[in-house]
Wavefront OBJ file of the C-alpha trace (Angstrom):
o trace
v -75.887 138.841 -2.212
v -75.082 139.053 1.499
v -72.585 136.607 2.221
v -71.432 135.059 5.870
v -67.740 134.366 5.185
v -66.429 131.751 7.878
v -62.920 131.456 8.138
v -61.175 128.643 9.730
v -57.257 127.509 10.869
v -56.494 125.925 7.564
v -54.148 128.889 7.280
v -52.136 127.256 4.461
v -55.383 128.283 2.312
v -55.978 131.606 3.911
v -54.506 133.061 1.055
v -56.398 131.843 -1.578
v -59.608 132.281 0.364
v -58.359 136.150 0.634
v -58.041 136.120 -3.735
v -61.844 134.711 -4.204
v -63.172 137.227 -1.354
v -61.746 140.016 -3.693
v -63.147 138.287 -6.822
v -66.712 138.383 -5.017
v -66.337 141.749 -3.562
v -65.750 142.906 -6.992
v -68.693 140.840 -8.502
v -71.089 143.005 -6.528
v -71.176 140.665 -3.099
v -71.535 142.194 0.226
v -69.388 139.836 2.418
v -68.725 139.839 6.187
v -65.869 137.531 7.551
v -65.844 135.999 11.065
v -62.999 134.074 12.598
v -62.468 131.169 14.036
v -61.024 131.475 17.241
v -57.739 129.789 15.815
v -57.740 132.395 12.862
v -58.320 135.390 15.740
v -55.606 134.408 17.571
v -52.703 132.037 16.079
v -49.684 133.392 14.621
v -48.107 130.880 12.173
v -45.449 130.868 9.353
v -48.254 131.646 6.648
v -48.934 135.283 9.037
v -49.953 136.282 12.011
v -54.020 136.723 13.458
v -53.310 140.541 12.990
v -52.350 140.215 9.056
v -55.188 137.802 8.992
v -57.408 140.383 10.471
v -56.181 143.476 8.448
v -56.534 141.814 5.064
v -59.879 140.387 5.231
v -61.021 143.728 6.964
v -59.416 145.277 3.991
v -61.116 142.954 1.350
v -64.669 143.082 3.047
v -64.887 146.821 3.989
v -66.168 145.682 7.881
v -64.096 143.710 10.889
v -64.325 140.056 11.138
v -66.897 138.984 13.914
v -64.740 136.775 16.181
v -66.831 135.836 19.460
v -69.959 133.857 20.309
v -71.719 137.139 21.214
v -70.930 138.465 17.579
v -72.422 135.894 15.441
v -75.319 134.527 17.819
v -77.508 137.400 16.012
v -77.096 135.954 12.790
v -80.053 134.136 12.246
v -82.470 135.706 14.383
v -81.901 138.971 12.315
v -81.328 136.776 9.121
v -78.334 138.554 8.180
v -77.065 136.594 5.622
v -78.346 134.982 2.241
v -76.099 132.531 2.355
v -72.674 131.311 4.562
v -69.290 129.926 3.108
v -67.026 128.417 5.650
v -63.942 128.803 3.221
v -61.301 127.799 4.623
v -63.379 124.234 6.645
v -60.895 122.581 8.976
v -61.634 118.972 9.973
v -62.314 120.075 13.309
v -65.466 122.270 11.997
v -66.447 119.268 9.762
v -66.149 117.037 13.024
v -68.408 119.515 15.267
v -70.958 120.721 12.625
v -71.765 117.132 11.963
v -71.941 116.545 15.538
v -74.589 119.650 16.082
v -71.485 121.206 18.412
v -71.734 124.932 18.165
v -68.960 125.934 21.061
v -67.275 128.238 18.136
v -67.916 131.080 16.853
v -67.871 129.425 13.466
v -69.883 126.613 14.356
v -72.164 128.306 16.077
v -72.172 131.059 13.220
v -73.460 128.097 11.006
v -76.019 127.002 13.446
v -77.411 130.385 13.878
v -77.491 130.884 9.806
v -79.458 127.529 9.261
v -82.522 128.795 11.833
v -83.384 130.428 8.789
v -82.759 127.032 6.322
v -80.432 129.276 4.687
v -77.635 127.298 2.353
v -74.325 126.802 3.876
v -70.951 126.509 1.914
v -68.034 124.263 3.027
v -64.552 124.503 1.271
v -63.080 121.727 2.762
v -59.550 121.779 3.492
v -57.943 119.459 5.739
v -55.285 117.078 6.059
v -57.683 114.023 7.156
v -60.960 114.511 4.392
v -60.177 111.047 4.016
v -59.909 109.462 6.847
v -60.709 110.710 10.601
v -62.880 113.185 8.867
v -64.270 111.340 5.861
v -67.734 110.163 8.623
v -68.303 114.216 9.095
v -68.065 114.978 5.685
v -70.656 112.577 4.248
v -72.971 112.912 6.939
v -72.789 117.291 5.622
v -72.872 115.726 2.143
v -76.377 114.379 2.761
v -77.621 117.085 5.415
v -79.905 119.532 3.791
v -79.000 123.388 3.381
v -75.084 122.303 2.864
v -73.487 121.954 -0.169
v -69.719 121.463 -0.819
v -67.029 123.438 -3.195
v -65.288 120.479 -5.212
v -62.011 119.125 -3.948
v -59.187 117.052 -4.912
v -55.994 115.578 -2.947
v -53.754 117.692 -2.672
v -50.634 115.833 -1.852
v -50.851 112.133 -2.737
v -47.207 111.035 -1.600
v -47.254 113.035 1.642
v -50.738 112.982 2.522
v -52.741 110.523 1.463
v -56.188 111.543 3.326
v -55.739 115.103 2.594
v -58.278 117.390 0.597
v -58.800 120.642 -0.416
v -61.529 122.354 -2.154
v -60.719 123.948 -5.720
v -60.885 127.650 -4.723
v -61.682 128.904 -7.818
v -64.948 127.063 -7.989
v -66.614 128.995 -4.712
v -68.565 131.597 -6.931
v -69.927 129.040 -8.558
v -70.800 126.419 -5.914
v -72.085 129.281 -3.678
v -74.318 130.463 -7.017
v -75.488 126.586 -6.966
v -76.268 126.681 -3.477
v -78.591 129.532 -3.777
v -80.529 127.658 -6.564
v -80.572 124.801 -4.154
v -78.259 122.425 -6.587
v -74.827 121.004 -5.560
v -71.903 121.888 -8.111
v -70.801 118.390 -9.554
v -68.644 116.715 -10.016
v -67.971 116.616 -6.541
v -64.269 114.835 -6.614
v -62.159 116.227 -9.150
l 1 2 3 4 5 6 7 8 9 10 11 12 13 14 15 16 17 18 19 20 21 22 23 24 25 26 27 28 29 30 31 32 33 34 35 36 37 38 39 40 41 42 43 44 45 46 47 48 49 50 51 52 53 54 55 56 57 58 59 60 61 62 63 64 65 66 67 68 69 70 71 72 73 74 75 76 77 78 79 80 81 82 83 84 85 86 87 88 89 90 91 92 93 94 95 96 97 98 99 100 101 102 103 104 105 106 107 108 109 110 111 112 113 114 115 116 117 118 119 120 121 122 123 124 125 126 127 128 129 130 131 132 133 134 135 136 137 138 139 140 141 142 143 144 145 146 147 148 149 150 151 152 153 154 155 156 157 158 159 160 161 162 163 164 165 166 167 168 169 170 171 172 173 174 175 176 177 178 179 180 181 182 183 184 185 186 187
């Protein structure tokens, strides 16, 4: 499969984004990452935008695409059978259910669904439920997106935080492409 891999400023789940890229690679998956402009050019204490850069360059084989220009062409030239936006901030949430495309993620996603091509979210952010929660269920219940199971991840500290359960993105993007959303939803 040719896989769109969107990655956004969660960077505390960079990492384990990185691990399931490999897994997929390795599966047989041809898979292209593009940045979002925070993951192109923030340095924080989980790496810098150049370690960011190198290791999903590694993974993938190819460069991230990190500006407007870059990932405009992606559904005109349908280059993608499907898109994963693995880490999804709140902030993409917020503008892709507000048909905002002023990223190169967002507007990554846009130009992907031209083609009603499925689109993967693996939600991570510290406000799923709350400030975000109106976002997220209006995705839920647009067609073409389908979401990677999640759970809080911090109760005590952070009540209206989510993250998606990595290790289920094979199989919710394998869903996806059969048109089914991997339940349940909220582990």
């Amino acid at each position: 499969m040719r896989i769109g891999w969107v990655l956004c400023g969660s960077f505390c789940t960079l990492a384990k984004a990185a691990e399931q890229m490999k897994k997929m690679v390795a599966s047989g998956h041809e898979i292209t990452p593009i940045f979002s402009t925070a993951v192109s050019e923030t340095d924080t204490r989980f790496g810098t935008a150049a370690h960011w850069r190198e290791t999903f360059t590694q993974i993938a084989g190819r460069p991230p695409l990190t500006t407007l220009t870059e990932v405009e062409p992606i559904g005109p030239k349908a280059m993608f059978d499907i898109l994963v936006v693995a880490p999804c901030t709140g902030a993409t949430i917020g503008r892709l259910a507000g048909g905002i495309s002023d990223t190169p993620a967002t507007l990554a996603v846009k130009s992907h669904l031209r083609g009603q091509k499925p689109v993967v979210l693996a939600v991570s952010t510290n406000d799923a439920l709350g400030a975000s929660m109106r976002g997220l269920s209006l995705l839920k219940n647009y067609r073409h997106f389908y979401l990677v199971p999640m759970h809080q991840d911090d109760v005590q500290a952070k009540p209206n935080s989510m993250v998606a359960d990595f290790s289920r993105l094979e199989a919710t993007v394998l869903a996806a492409m059969d048109g089914r959303q991997l339940q349940p939803l909220w582990v």
